[in-house]
C-alpha positions as CSV (number, residue, x, y, z in Angstrom):
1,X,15.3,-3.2,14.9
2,X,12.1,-3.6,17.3
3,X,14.5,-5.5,19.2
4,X,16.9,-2.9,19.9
5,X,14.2,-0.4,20.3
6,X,12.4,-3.0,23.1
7,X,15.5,-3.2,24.9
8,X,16.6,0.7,24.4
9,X,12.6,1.1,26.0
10,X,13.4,-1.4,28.7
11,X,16.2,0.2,29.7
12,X,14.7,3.7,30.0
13,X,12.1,2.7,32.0
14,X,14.6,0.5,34.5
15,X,16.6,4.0,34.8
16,X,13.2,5.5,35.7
17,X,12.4,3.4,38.6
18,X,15.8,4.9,40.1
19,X,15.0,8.1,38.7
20,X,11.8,8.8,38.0
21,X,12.2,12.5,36.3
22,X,13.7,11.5,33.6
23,X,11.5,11.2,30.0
24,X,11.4,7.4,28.8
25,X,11.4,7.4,25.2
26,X,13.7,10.3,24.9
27,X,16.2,8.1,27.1
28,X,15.7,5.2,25.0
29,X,16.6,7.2,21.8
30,X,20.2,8.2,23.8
31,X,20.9,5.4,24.2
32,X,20.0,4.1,21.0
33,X,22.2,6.7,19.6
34,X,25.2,5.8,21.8
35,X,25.0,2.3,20.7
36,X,25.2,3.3,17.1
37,X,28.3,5.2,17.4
38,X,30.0,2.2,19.1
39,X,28.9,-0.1,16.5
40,X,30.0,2.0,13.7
41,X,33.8,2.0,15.0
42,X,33.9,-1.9,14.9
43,X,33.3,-5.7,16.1
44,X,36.3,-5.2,18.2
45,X,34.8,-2.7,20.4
46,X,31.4,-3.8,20.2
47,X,32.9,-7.6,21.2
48,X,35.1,-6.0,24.0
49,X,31.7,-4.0,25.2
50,X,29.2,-6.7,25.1
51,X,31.9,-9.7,27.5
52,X,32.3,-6.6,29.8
53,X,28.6,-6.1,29.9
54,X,27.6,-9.8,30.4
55,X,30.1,-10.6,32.7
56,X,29.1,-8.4,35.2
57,X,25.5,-9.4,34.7
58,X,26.4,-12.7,35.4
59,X,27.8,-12.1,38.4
60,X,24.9,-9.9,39.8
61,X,22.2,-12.6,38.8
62,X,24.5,-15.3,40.6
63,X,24.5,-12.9,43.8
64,X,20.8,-12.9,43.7
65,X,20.1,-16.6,42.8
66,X,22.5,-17.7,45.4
67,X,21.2,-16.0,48.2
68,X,17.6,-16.3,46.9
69,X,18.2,-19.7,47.4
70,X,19.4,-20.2,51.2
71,X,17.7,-17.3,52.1
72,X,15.7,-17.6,55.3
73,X,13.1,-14.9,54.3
74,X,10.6,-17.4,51.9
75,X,7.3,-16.7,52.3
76,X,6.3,-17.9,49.0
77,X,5.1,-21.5,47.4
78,X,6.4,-24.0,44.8
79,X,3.2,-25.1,43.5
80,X,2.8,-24.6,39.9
81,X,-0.8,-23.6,38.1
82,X,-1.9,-22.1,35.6
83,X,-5.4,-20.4,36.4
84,X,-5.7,-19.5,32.6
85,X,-5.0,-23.2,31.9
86,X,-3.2,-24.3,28.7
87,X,-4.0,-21.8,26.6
88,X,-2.9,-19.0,29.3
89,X,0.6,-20.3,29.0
90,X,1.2,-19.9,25.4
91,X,-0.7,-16.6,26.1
92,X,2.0,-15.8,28.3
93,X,4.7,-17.5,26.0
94,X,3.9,-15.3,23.2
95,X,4.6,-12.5,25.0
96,X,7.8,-13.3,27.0
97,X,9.2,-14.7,23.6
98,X,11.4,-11.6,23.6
99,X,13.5,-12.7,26.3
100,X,14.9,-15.9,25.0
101,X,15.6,-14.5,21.8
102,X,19.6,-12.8,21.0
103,X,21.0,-16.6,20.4
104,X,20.3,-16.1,16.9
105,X,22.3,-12.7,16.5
106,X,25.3,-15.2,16.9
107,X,24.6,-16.3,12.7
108,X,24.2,-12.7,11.9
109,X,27.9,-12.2,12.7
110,X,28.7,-15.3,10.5
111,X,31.1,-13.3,8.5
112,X,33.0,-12.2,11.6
113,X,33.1,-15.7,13.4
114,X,36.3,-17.9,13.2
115,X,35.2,-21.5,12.4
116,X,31.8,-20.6,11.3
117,X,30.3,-24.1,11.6
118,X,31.3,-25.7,14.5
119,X,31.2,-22.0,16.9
120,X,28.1,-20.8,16.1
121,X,25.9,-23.6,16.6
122,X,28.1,-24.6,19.7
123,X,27.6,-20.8,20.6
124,X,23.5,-20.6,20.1
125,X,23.2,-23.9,22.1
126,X,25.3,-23.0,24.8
127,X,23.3,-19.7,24.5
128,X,19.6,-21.4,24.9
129,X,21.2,-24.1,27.4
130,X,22.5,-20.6,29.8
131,X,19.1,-18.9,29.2
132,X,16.5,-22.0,30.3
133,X,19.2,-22.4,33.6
134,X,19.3,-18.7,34.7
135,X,15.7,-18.0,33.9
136,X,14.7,-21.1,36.1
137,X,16.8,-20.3,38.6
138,X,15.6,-16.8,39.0
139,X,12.0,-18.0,38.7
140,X,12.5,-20.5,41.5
141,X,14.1,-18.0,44.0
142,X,11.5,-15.5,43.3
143,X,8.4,-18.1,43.7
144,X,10.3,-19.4,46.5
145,X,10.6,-15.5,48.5
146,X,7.1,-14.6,47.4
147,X,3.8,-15.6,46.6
148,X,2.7,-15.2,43.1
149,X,-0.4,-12.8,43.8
150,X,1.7,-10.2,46.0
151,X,3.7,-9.5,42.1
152,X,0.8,-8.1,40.5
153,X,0.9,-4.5,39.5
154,X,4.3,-4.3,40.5
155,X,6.4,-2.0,38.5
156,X,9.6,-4.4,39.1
157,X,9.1,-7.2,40.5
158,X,12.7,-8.6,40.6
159,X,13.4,-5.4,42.9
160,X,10.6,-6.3,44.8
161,X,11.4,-9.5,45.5
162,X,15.1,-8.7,45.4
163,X,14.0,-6.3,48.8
164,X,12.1,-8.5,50.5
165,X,15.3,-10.9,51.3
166,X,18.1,-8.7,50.5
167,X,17.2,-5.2,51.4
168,X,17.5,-1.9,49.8
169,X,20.9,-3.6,48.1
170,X,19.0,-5.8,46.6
171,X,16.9,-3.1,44.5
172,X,20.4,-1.6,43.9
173,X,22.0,-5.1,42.5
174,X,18.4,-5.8,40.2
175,X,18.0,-2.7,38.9
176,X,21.2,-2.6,37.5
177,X,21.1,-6.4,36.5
178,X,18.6,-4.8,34.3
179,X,20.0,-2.3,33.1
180,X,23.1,-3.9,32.0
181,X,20.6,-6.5,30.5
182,X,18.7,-4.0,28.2
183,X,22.6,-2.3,27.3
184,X,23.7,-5.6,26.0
185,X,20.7,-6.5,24.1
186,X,20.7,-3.0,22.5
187,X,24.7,-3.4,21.4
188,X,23.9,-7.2,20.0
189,X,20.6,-6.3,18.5
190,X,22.0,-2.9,16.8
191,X,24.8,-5.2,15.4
192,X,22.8,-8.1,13.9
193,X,20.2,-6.1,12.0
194,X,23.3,-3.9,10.4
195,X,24.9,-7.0,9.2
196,X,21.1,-8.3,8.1
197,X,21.1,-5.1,5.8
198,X,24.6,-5.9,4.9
199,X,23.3,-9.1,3.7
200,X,20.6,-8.1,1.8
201,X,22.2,-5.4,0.1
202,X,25.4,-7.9,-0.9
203,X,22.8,-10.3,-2.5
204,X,20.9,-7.8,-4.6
205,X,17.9,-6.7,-2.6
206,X,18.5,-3.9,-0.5
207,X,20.3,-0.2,-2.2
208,X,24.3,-1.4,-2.8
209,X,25.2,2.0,-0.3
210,X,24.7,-0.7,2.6
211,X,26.9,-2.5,1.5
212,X,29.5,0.1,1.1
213,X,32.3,-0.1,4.2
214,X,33.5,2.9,6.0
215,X,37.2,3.7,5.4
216,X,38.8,3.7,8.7
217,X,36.6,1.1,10.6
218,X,35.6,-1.0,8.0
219,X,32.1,-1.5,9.5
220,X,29.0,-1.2,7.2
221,X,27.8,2.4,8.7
222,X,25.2,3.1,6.0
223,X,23.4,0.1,7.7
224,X,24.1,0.7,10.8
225,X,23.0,4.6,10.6
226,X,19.8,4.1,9.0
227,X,18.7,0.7,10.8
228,X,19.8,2.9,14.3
229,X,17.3,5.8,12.6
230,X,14.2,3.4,12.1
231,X,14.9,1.8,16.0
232,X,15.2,5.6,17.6
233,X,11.9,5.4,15.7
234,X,10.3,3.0,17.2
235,X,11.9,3.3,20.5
236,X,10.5,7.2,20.5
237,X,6.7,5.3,21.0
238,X,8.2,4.2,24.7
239,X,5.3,1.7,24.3
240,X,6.9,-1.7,25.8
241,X,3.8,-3.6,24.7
242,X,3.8,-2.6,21.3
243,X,7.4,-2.9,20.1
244,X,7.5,-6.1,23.0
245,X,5.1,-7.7,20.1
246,X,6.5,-6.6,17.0
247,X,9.6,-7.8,17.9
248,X,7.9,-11.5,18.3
249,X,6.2,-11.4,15.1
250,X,9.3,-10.7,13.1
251,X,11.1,-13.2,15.0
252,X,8.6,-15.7,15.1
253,X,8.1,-15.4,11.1
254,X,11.9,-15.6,10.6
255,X,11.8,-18.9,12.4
256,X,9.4,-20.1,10.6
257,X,11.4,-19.1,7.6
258,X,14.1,-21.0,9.2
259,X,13.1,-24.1,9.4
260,X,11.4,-24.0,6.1
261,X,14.8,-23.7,4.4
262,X,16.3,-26.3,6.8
263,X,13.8,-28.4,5.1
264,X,14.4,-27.5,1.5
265,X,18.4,-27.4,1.7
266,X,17.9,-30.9,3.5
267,X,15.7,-32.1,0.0
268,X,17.8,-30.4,-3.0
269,X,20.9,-30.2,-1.4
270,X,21.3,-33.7,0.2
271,X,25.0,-33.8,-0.1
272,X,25.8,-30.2,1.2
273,X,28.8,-29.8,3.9
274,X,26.9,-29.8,7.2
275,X,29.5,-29.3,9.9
276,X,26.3,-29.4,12.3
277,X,23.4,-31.6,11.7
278,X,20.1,-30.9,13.2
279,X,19.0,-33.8,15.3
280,X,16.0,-35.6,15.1
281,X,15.0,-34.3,11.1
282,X,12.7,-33.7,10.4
283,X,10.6,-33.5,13.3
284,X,12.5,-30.7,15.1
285,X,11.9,-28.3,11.8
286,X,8.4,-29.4,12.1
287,X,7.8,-28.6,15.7
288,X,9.4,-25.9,15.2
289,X,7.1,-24.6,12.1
290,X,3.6,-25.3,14.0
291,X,5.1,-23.9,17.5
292,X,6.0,-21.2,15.7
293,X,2.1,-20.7,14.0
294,X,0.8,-21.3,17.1
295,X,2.2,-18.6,19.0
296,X,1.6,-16.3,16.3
297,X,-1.7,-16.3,17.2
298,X,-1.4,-15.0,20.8
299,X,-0.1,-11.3,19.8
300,X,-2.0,-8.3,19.7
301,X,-4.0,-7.6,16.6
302,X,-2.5,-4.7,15.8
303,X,0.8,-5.9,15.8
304,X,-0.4,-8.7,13.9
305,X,-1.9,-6.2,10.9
306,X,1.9,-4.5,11.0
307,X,3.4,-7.4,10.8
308,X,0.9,-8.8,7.9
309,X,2.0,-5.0,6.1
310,X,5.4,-5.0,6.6
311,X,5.6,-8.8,5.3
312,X,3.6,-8.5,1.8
313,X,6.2,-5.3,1.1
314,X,8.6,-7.7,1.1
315,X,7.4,-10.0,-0.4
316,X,6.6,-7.5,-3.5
317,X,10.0,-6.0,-3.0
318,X,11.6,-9.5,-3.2
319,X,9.8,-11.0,-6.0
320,X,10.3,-7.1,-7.8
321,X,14.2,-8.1,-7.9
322,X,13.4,-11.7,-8.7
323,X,11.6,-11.1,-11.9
324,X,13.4,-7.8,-13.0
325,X,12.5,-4.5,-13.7
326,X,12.0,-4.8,-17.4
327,X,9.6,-7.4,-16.7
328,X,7.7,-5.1,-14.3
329,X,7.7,-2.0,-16.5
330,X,6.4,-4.1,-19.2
331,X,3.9,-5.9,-16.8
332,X,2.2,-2.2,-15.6
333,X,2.1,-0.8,-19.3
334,X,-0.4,-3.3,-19.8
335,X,-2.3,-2.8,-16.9
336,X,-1.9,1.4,-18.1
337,X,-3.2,0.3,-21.1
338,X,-6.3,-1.8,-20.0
339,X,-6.9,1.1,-17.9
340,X,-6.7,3.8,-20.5
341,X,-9.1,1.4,-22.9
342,X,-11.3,1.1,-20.2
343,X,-11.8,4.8,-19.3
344,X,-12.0,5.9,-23.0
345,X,-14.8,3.2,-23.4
346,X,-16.5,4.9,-20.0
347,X,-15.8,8.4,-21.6
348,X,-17.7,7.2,-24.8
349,X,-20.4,5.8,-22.9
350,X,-21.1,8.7,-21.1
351,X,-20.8,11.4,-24.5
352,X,-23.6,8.2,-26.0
353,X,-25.9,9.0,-23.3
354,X,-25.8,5.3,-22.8
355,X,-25.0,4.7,-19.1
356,X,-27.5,2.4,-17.1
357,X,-27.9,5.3,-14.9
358,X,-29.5,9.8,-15.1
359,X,-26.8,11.8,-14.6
360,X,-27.5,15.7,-14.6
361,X,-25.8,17.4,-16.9
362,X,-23.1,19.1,-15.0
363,X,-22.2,15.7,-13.7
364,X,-22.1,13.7,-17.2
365,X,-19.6,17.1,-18.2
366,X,-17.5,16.4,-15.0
367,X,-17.4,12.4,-14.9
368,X,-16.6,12.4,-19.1
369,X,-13.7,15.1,-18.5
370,X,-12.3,12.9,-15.6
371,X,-12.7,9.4,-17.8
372,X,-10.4,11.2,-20.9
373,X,-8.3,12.6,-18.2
374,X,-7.2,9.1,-17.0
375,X,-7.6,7.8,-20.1
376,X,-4.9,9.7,-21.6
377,X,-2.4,9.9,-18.4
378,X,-3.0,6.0,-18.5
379,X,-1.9,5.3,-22.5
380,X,1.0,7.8,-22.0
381,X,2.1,6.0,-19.1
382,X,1.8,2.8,-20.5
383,X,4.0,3.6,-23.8
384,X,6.7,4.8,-20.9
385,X,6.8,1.6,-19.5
386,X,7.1,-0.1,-22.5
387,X,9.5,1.3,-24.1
388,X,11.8,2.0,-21.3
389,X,14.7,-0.1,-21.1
390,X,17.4,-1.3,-18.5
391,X,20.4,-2.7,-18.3
């Protein structure tokens, strides 16, 4: 979901370099919106709208790689450094992790994939193998037009660079590169965390109304709806920074995740049907695991406290439905009734006169009346719990 809302805030601001009236964040919830209604009709469309998209945003970033590249207009230099030195360039890796990330949205549409295991890892390394070629190739054309100082500041620096060997066609051809970028990622972001509700609510641990299908297109639109409500949400802040780093975190912590239960399966399950094998195990779930920590590291704090929230709620929520509500009613009528003894024994104390501490009189009224107060709410709560049952 911070996904879709980073790309719906991408976008918006992309549309405001061309037009710079228009309000960002309420842009970004439009589109948002628009995405939701095309995702609720079906895969079909959704498939048909995301191979139109990236096809034509192929073809733009091939118009400006190849002429980037025989352009005569290079000022710029191909010598690499890093004046922040190593620790600058996982800086700077935490925070353009966002860009190499949709691969894994390929797995979220398991259910909707022919061939399951042989396309989808075929698909996610083909993916990764597209991604490392066109980013390169953009980064050499645009080190190779400009020098790296004259980009600071710059609202878009693709455009700018795009101008300075192409002309004002070449704002017109980036811009919308961009725009059809942010568009995709919204539509294949929107889709994956649907299906991730989907999921979760099929396997016990979200409400079963996501999982519920709607009549006519057969999508899950409960998820879809209230997923697309959270990301209009988030993409309301129109702060790039913000949801740029949320949207690490969670991915960084589901890779982590990831290659945790690579691990595991590899250790219990040793004779499981693996149509794909990861190569090199179990060093590549390794490096992936202490990559993965190290970048963590690099985001802002306070995404870093969200994230921390958001990921002990689930981990109550998920070990709530592991052990069973009975278990947890039965579990908080004894801390109800520890508190309830407690605050009758306070209550006496304080009618005994036998506190460590002077209290005026109105006070020792006042504190006594609050202790058999809670007291009482506590034991009734507590004989609730424990003799409530479920099925």
């Amino acid at each position: 979901m911070f996904y879709a809302a980073f790309s719906a805030v991408g976008f918006a601001y992309l549309v405001s370099y061309v037009v710079p009236a228009i309000n960002v964040p309420l842009t970004a919830v439009v589109i948002v919106a628009i995405f939701t209604i095309i995702n609720i009709k079906g895969v079909k469309e959704t498939g048909l709208v995301q191979t139109s998209l990236v096809i034509f945003l192929l073809i733009l970033l091939g118009i400006f790689i190849c002429w980037g590249l025989f352009s005569g207009n290079a000022t710029g230099s191909l010598s690499l450094n890093a004046p922040q030195g190593f620790w600058g360039v996982l800086r700077a890796s935490a925070f353009i992790f966002v860009v190499y990330l949709g691969g894994e949205a390929i797995a979220v549409a398991q259910g909707e994939i022919k061939d399951p295991g042989k396309n989808i890892p075929r698909a996610i390394l083909l993916t990764c193998f597209a991604l490392i070629l066109i980013y390169t190739a953009t980064a050499y054309v645009v080190f190779r037009i400009v020098p790296s100082e004259s980009l600071v500041g710059k609202v878009s620096p693709l455009a700018y660079v795009a101008e300075q060997f192409m002309g004002p066609i070449g704002v017109v051809v980036i811009t919308i590169a961009g725009i059809i970028a942010a568009l995709s990622s919204v539509n294949t972001s929107t889709m994956a965390h649907s299906r991730v509700a989907y999921a979760l609510a099929r396997d016990g641990y979200f409400p079963k109304s996501f999982f519920n299908l709607h009549e006519r297109f057969k999508t899950p639109f409960i998820a879809v709806l209230l997923g697309s409500m959270l990301t209009a949400m988030f993409a309301a802040t129109g702060i790039v920074n913000f949801v740029t780093y949320a949207t690490d975190f969670g991915f960084i912590i589901g890779f982590i995740f990831v290659n945790l239960s690579l691990i595991k399966l590899r250790r219990e399950k040793p004779n499981l049907h693996r149509p794909f094998k990861t190569p090199l195990y179990p060093l590549t779930p390794i490096l992936g695991i202490i990559t993965s920590l190290v970048l963590i590291l690099f985001l802002e704090a306070g995404t870093l406290l969200i994230g921390l929230e958001l990921f002990i709620f689930g981990l109550v929520v998920y070990y709530v439905r592991m052990v069973g509500y009975y278990r947890i009613s039965l579990a908080a009528g004894g801390m109800n009734f520890g508190i309830s003894a407690f605050s009758a024994l306070l209550a006496y104390q304080i009618v005994s006169n036998s506190l460590p501490v002077a209290l005026a009189e109105n006070m020792r009224l006042l504190l006594f009346g609050v202790a058999v107060l809670v007291s009482l709410t506590c034991f009734v709560a507590g004989l609730l719990d424990v003799t409530r049952r479920y099925v």
